[in-house]
C-alpha positions in Angstrom: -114.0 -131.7 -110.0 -112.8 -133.3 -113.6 -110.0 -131.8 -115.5 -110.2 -130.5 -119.1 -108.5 -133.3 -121.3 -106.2 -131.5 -122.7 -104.2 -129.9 -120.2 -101.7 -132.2 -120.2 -101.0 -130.3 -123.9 -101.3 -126.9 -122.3 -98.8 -128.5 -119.7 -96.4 -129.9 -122.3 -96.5 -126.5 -124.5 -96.1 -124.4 -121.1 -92.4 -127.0 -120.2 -91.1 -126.9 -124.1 -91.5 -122.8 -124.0 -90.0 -123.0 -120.9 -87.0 -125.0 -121.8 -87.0 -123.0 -125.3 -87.0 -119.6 -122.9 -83.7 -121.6 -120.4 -81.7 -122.5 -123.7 -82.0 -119.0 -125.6 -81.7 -117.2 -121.8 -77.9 -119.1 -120.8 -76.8 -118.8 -124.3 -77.3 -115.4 -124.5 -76.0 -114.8 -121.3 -72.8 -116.8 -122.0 -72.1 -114.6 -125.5 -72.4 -111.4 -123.8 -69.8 -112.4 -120.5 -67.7 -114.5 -123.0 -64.0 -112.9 -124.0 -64.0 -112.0 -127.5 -60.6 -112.0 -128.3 -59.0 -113.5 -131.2 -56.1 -114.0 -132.3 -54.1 -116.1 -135.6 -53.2 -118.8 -132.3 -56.6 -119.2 -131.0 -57.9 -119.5 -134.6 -55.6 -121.9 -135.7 -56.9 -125.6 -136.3 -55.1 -127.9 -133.3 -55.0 -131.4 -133.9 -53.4 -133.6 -131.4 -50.4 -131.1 -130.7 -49.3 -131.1 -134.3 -49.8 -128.5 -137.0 -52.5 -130.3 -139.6 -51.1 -130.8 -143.1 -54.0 -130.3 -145.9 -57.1 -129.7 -145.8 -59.7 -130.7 -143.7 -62.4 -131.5 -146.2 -62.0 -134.2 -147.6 -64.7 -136.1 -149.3 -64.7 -139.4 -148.4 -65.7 -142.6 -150.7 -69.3 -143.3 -150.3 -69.1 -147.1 -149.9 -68.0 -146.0 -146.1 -71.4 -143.8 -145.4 -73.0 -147.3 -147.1 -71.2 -149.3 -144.5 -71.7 -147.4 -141.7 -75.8 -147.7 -142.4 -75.7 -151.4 -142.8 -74.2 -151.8 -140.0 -76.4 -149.2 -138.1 -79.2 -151.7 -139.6 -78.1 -155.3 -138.5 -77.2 -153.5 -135.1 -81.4 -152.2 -134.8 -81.8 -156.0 -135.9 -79.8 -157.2 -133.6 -81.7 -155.5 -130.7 -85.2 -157.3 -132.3 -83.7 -160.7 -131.8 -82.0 -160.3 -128.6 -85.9 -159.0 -127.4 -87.4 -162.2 -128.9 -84.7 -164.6 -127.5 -86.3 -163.1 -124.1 -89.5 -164.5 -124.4 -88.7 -167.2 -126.3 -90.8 -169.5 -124.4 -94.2 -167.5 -124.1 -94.2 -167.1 -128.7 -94.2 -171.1 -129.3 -94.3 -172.7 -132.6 -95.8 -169.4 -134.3 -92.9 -166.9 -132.8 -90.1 -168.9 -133.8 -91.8 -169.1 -137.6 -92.0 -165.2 -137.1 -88.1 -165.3 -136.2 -86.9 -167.6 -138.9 -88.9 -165.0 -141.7 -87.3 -162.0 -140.3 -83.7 -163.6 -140.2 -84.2 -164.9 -143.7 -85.1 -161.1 -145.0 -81.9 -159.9 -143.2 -79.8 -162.3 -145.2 -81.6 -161.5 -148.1 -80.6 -158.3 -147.6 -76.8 -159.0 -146.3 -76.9 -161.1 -150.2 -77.8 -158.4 -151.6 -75.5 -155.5 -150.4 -72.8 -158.1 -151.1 -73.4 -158.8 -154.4 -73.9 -154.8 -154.9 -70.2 -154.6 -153.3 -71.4 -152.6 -150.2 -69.3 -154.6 -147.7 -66.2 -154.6 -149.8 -64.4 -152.7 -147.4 -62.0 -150.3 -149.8 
C-alpha cells in the first residue's frame, strides 16, 4: 500500500497547530491562575539592588550596532574556514585557490569598514 506524498505536510501542519494549540493553551492557563497584584514596589525598575538613576532609553551611538554586525560577520566566516581546514586534504590545488579568494574578499571588506571608521571603537 503507497502513501500519498504529501502527508508528511499534512503531518507537519497537524504538529505546528498542535504546538500553536500547547503555547496559547499554558499561557492562558498561566494568566488566569497568575496573582494580579500590583503594587508601586513590584512595579518599580530593580537593577542589581540599587535604585536606577535616569532613564532607561538611551539611544546608543550606531557605530556599536555596526560593530556588533561585523563581528557577527567575520564570526559566520570564521565557521566557513574552520569547515574547510577539515577537509583540507580531500579540496587539493583548486580548494585552497577557493580559500585564498574568500579570505581576500573578507579583507577587502575588513579595509573597507576601516577606512569607513566602523572599527574605531568610540
Amino acid at each position: 500500500m503507497s502513501t500519498p506524498a504529501n502527508i508528511g505536510y499534512l503531518y507537519a501542519g497537524i504538529l505546528l497547530a498542535a504546538g500553536f494549540g500547547f503555547v496559547i493553551l499554558t499561557m492562558s492557563v498561566a494568566n488566569l491562575l497568575a496573582p494580579h497584584s500590583r503594587t508601586d514596589e513590584k512595579l518599580q525598575t530593580y537593577e542589581s539592588g540599587e535604585t536606577p538613576i535616569g532613564s532607561a532609553w538611551v539611544q546608543y551611538p550606531l557605530g556599536y550596532y555596526v560593530f556588533a554586525l561585523l563581528f557577527v560577520a567575520f564570526d559566520v566566516d570564521i565557521v566557513f574556514i574552520i569547515t574547510w581546514a577539515v577537509i583540507f586534504k580531500q579540496l587539493s590545488i583548486f580548494g585552497f585557490c577557493e580559500i585564498v579568494f574568500f579570505i581576500l574578499i573578507l579583507a577587502l571588506g575588513l579595509v573597507y569598514a576601516w577606512r569607513k571608521g566602523a572599527v574605531k571603537w568610540i
